[in-house]
C-alpha positions as CSV (number, residue, x, y, z in Angstrom):
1,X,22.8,-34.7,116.6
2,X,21.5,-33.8,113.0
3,X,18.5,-34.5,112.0
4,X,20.0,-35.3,108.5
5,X,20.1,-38.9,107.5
6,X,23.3,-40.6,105.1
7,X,22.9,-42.0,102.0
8,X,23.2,-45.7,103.4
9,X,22.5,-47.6,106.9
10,X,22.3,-51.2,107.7
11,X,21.1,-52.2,110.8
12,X,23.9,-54.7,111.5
13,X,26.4,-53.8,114.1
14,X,29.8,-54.9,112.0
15,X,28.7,-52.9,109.3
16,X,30.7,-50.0,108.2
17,X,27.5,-48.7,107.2
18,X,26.0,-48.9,110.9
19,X,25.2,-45.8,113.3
20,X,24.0,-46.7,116.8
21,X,22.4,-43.4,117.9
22,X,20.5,-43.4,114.8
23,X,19.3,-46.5,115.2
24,X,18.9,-45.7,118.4
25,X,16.7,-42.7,117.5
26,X,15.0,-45.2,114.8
27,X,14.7,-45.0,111.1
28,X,11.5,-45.4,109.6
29,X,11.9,-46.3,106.0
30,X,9.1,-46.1,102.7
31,X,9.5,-48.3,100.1
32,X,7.5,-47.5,97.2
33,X,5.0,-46.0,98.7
34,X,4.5,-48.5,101.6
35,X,6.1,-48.3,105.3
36,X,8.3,-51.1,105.6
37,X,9.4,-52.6,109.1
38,X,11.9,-55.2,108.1
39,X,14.6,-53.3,106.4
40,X,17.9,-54.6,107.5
41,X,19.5,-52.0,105.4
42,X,19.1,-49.1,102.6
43,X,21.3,-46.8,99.7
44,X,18.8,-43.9,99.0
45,X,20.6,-42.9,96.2
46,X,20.7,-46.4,94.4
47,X,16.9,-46.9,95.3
48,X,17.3,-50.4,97.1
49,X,16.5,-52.0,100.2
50,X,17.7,-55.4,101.8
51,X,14.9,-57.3,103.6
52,X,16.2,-60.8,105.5
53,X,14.5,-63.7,103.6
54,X,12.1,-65.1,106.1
55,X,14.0,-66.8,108.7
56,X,16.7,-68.3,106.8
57,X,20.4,-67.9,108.7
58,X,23.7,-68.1,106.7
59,X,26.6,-70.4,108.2
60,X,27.1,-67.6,109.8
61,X,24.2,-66.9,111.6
62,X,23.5,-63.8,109.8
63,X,20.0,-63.5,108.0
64,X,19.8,-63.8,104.4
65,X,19.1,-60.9,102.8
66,X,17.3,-59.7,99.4
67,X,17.4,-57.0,97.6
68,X,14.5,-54.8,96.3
69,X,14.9,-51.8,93.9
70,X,12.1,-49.3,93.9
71,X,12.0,-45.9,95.6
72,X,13.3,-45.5,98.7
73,X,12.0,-42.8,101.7
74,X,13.8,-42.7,105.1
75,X,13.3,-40.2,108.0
76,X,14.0,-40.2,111.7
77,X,10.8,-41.3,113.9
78,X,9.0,-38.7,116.1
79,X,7.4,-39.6,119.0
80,X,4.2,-39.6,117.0
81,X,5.9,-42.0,114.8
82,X,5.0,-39.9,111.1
83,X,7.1,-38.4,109.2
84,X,9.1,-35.3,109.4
């Protein structure tokens, strides 16, 4: 395993965009300066994050998402759960 994350990941297992062992590991993700815990999923090189929009459900039982632009961190948790 590389300690190298991709450019985009979404949490959501029929995504093309979805990696199980790093999600595995866990992904913590900065957004504009502030740790976020509710990202569903991220492009670091667009500078966007989709967050689910409280605990609304489309007909398919997905959660509706939103998207924020800002600036966008992402690193693989350590034990100690900072940075690295």
């Amino acid at each position: 395993m590389t300690d190298t994350l991709p450019d985009r990941l979404c949490a959501d297992p029929k995504s093309k965009f979805h990696d199980a062992d790093l999600m595995e590991r866990g992904v913590g993700i900065r957004f504009n300066g502030v740790e976020r815990h509710d990202v569903h999923e991220y492009c670091l090189s667009e500078g966007w994050i989709k967050v689910p929009a409280g605990k609304a459900l489309d007909r398919r039982g997905q959660p509706i998402t939103f998207t924020l632009r800002g600036k966008v961190e992402a690193w693989i948790k350590t034990p100690g759960g900072d940075p690295s």
